[in-house]
LOSE-324788 format. One record per residue: residue in one letter; y, z, x of N, C-alpha, C in turn. Coordinates in pm, 1 decimal. Atoms other than C-alpha are relative to their C-alpha. Layout:
N
A|Y|Z|X|Y|Z|X|Y|Z|X $
...
END
This chain:
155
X|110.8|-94.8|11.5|-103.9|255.9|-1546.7|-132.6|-76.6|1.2 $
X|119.5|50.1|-25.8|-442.2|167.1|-1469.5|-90.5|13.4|-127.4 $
X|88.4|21.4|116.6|-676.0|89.2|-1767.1|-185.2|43.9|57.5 $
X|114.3|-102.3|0.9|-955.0|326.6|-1800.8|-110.9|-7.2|-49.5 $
X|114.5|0.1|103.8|-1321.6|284.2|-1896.8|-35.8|129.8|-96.5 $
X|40.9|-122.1|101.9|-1484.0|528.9|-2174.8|-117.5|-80.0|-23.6 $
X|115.1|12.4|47.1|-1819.1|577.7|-2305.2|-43.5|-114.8|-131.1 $
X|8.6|94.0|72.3|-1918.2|247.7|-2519.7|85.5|-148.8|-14.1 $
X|-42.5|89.5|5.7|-1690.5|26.4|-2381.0|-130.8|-145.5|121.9 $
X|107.4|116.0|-59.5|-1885.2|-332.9|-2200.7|43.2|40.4|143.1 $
X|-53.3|21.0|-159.0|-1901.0|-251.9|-1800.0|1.8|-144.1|57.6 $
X|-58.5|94.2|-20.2|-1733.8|-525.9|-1624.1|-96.5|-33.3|75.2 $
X|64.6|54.0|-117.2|-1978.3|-752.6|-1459.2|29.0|-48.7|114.6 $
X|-38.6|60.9|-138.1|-1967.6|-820.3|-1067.3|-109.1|-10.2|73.7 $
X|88.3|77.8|-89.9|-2125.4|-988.2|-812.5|72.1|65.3|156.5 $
X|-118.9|-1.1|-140.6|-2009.9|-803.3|-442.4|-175.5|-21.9|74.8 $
X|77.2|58.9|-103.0|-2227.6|-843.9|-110.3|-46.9|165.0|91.4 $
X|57.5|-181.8|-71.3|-2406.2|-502.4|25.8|-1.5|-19.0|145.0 $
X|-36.5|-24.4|-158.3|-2437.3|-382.0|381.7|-128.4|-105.5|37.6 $
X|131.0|101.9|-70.6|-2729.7|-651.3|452.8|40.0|-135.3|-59.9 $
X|-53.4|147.5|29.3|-2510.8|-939.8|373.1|-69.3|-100.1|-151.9 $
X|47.5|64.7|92.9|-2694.5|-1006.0|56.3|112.5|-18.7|-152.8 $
X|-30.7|11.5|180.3|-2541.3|-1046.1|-338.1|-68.3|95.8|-82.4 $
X|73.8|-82.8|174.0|-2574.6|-798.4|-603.1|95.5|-4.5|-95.9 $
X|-75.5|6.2|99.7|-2517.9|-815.1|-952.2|-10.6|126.8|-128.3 $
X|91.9|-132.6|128.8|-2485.2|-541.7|-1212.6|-82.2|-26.4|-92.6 $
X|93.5|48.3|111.6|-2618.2|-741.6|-1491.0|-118.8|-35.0|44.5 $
X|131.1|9.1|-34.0|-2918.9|-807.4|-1216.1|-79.5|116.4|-1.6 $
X|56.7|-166.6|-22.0|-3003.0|-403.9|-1242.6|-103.0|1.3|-127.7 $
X|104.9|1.6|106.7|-3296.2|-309.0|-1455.5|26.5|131.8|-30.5 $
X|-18.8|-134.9|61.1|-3265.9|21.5|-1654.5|158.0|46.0|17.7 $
X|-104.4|-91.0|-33.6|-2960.5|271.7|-1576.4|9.3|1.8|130.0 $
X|-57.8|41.8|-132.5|-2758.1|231.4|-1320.6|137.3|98.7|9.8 $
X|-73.2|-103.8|-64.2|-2538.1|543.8|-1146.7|128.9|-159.4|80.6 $
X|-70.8|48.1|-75.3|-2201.6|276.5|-1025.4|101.2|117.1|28.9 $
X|-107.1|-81.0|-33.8|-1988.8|507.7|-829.1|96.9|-70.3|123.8 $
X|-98.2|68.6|-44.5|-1671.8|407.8|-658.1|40.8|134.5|103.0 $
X|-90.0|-95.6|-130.0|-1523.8|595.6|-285.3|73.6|-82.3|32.1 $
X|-129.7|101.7|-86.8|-1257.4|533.3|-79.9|-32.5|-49.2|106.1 $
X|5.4|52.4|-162.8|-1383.1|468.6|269.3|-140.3|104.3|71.6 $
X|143.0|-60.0|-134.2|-1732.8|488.0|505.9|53.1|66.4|75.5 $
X|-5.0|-66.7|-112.2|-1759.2|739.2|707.5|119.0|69.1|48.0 $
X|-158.7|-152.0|-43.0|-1474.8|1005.8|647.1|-115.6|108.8|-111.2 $
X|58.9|-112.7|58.8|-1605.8|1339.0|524.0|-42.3|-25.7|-126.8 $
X|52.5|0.4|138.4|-1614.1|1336.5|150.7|-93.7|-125.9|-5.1 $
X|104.4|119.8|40.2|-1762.9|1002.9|112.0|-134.4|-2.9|61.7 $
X|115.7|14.3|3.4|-1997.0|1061.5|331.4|-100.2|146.8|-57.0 $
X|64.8|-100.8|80.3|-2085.9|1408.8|158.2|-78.6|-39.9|-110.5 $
X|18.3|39.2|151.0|-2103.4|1211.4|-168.7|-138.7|-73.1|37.2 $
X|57.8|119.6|-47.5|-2323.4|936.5|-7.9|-146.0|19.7|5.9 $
X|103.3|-102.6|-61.4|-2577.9|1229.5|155.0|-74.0|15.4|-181.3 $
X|-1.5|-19.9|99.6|-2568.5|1360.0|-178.1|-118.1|-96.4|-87.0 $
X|65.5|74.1|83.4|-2703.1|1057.5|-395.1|-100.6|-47.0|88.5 $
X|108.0|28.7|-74.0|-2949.6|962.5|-88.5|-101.6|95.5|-19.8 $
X|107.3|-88.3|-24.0|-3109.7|1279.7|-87.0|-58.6|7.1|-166.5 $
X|82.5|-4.1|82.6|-3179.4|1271.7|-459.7|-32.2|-143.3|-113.1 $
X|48.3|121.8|59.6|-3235.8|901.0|-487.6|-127.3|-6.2|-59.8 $
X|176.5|66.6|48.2|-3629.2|934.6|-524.2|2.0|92.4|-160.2 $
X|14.9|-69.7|124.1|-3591.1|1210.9|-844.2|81.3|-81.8|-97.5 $
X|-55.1|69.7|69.1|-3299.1|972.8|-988.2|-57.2|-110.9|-41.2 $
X|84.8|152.3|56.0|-3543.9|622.3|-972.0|-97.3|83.7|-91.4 $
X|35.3|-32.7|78.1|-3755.4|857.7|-1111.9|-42.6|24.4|-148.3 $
X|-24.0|-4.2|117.6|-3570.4|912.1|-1428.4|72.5|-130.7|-38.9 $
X|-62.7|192.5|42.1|-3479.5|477.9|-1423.9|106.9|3.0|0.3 $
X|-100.9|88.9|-115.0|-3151.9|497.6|-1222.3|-32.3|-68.3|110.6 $
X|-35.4|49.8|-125.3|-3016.3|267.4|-971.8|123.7|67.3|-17.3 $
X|-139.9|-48.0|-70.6|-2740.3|400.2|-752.8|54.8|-87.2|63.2 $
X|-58.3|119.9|-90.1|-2504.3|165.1|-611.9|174.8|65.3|25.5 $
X|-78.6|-46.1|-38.8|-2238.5|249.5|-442.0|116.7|-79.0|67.7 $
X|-48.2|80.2|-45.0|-1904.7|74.8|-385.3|183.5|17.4|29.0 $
X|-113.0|-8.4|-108.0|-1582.6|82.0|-136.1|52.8|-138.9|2.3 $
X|-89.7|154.6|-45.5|-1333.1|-164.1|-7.6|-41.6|-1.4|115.6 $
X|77.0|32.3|-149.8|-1524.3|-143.7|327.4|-56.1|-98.9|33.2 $
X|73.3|87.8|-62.8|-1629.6|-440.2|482.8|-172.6|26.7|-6.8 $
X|187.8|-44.9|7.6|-2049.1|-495.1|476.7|-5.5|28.8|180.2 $
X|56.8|20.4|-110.0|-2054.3|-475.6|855.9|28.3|181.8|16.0 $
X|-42.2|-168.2|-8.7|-1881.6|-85.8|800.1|-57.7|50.6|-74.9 $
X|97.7|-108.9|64.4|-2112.8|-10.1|534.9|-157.7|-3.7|64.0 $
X|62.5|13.4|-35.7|-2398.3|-113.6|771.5|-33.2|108.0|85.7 $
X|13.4|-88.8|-108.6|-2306.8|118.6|1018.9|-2.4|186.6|-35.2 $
X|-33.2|-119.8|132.8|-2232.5|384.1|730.4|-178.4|47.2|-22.7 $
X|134.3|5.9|37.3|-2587.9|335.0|611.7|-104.8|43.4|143.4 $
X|108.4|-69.9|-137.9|-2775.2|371.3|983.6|67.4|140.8|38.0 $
X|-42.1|-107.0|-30.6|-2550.5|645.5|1088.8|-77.7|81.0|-92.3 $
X|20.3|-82.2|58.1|-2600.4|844.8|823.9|-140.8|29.4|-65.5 $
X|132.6|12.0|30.6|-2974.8|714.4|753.5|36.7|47.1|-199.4 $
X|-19.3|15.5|167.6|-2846.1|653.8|356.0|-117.3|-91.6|-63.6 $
X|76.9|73.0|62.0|-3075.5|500.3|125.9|15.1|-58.6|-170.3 $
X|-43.2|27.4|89.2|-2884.0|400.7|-145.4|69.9|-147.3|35.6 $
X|-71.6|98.4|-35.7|-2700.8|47.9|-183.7|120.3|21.5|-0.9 $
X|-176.8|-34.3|-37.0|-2356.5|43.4|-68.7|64.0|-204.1|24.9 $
X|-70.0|148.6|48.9|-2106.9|-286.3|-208.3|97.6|-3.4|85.1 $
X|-114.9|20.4|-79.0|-1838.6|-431.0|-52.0|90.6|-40.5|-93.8 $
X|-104.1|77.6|70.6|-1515.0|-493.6|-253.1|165.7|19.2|52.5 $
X|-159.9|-2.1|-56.5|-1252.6|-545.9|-30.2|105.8|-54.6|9.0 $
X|-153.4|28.7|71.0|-1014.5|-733.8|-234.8|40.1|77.2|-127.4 $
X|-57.8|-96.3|117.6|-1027.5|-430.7|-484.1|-49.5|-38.7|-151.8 $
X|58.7|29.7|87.4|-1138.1|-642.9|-753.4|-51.8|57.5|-139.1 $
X|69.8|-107.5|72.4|-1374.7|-435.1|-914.9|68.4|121.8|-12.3 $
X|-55.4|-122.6|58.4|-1236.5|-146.0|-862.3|63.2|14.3|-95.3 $
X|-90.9|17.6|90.7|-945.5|-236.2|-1010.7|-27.6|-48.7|-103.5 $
X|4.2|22.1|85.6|-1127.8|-372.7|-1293.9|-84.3|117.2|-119.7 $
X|13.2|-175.5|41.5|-1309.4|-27.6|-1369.3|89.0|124.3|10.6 $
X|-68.2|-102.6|3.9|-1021.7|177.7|-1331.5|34.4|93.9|131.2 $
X|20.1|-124.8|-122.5|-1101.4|339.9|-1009.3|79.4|-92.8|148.8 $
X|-93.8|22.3|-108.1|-818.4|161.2|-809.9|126.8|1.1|-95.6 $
X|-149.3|-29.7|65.5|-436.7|263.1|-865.9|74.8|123.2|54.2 $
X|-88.1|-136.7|-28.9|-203.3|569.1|-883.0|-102.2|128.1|27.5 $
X|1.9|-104.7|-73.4|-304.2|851.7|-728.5|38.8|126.5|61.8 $
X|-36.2|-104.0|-31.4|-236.1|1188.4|-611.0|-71.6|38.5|148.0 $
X|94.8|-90.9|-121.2|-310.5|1298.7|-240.0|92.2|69.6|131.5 $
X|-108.5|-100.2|-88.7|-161.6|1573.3|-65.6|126.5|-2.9|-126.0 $
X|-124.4|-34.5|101.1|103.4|1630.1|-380.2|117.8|-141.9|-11.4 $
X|-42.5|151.4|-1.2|185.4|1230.5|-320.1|-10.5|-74.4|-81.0 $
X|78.6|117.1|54.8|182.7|952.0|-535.6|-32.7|-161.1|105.9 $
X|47.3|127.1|-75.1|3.7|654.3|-376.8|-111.8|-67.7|-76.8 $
X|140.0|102.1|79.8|-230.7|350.4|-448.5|-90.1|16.8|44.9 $
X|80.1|-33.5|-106.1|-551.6|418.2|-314.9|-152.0|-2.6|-124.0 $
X|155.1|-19.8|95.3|-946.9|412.3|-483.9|38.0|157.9|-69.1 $
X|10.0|-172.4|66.7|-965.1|679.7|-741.1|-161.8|46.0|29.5 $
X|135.9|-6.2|35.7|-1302.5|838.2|-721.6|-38.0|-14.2|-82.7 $
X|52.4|-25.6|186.6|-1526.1|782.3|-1027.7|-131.1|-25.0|18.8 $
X|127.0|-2.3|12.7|-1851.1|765.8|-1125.4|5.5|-34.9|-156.7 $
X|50.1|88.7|193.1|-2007.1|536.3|-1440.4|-157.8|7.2|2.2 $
X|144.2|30.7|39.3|-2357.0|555.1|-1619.9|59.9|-116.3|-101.8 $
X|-0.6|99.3|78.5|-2415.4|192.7|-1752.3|-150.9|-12.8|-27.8 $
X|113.0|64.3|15.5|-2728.9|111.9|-1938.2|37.6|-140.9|-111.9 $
X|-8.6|147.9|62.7|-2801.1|-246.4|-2097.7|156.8|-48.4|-40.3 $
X|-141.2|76.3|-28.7|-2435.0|-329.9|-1991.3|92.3|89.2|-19.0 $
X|-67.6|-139.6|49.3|-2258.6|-34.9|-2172.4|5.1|108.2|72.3 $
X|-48.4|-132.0|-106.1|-2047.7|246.8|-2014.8|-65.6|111.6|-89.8 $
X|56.7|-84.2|99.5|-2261.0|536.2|-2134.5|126.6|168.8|33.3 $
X|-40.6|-79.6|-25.8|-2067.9|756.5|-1959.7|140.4|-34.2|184.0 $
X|-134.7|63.2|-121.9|-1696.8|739.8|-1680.5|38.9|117.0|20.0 $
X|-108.2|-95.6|-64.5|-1552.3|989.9|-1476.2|58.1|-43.4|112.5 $
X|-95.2|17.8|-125.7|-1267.7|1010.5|-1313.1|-12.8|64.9|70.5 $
X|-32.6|-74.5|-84.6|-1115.3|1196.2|-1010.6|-114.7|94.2|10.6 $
X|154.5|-77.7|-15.3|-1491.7|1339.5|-926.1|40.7|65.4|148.5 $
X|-29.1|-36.4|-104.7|-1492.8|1549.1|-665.9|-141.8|-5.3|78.9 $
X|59.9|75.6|-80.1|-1674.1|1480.8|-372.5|-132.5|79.2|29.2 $
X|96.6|-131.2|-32.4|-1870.2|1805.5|-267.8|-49.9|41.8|-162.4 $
X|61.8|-63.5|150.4|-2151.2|1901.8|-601.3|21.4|-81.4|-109.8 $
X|-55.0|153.0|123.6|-2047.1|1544.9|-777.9|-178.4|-4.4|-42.5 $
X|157.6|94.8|9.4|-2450.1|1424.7|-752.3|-71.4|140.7|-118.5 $
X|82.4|-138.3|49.6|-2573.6|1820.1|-892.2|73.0|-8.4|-183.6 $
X|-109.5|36.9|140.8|-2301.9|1784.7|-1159.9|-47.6|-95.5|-122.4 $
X|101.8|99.8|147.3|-2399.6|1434.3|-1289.0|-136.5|19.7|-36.5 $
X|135.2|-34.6|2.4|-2762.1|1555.0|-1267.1|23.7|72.4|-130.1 $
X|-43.8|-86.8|114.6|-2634.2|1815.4|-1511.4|30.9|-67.2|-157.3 $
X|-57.2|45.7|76.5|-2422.5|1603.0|-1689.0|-69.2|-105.5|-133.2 $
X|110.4|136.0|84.7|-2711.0|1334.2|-1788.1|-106.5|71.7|-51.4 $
X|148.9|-111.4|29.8|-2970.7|1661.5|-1844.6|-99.2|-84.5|32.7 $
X|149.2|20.3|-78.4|-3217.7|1576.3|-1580.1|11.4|160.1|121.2 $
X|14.2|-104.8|-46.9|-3348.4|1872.4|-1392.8|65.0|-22.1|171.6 $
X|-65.6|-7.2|-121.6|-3188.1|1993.9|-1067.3|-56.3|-49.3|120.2 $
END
């Protein structure tokens, strides 16, 4: 069984490489930081989700999130993820699972009435290192309106 974050436990620090070949680190983030975890660029949901946190990136820096966003996709597929879709959020690369798997959001699974291994969706608020807040199995369509909700910042 996959080991699960909760609210007050330490988020796991990582270092992955975004779609512009650079290094990011969580512990380099300043304020609150939205880390959400998909399965794969450029299939429907993810990129619903993706749309989603782009379009209300400028009201989220707003209220002192960063959004970062992170897949097992190669940076050269989240490059093309990012122009296609004209995203403006950062998008990670962790495509030895790593991370995921060290937040919870890689493992067992359910899809199509299956069990399989596969990214779980989730979504974490971390401020000054601390999980303030973890969800699992988020759904893809009304996730961004939701956590908006969820953190009480206006729609």
């Amino acid at each position: 069984m996959t080991t699960r974050l909760q609210a007050g436990d330490t988020a796991p620090d990582f270092t992955l490489t975004n779609d512009a070949g650079e290094s990011v680190s969580l512990s380099d983030q300043q304020g609150k930081v939205i880390v959400y975890f998909y399965p794969a660029a450029m299939t429907p949901g993810c990129t619903k989700q993706a749309c989603d946190f782009s379009d209300s990136i400028d009201r989220l820096q707003a209220e002192g999130y960063t959004v970062l966003g992170i897949s097992p996709d190669k940076p050269e597929k989240l490059a093309k993820f990012r122009e296609r879709d004209g995203l403006t959020i950062q998008l990670l690369s962790d495509p030895d699972k790593e991370v995921l798997t060290a937040w919870g959001a890689f493992g067992e699974k359910k899809l199509y009435g299956k069990v399989v291994q596969g990214v779980i969706r989730s979504t974490f608020v971390v401020e000054n290192g601390t999980v303030t807040l973890a969800q699992y199995n988020v759904k893809a369509t009304g996730h961004v309106a939701k956590l908006r909700k969820d953190l009480g910042l206006a729609a």
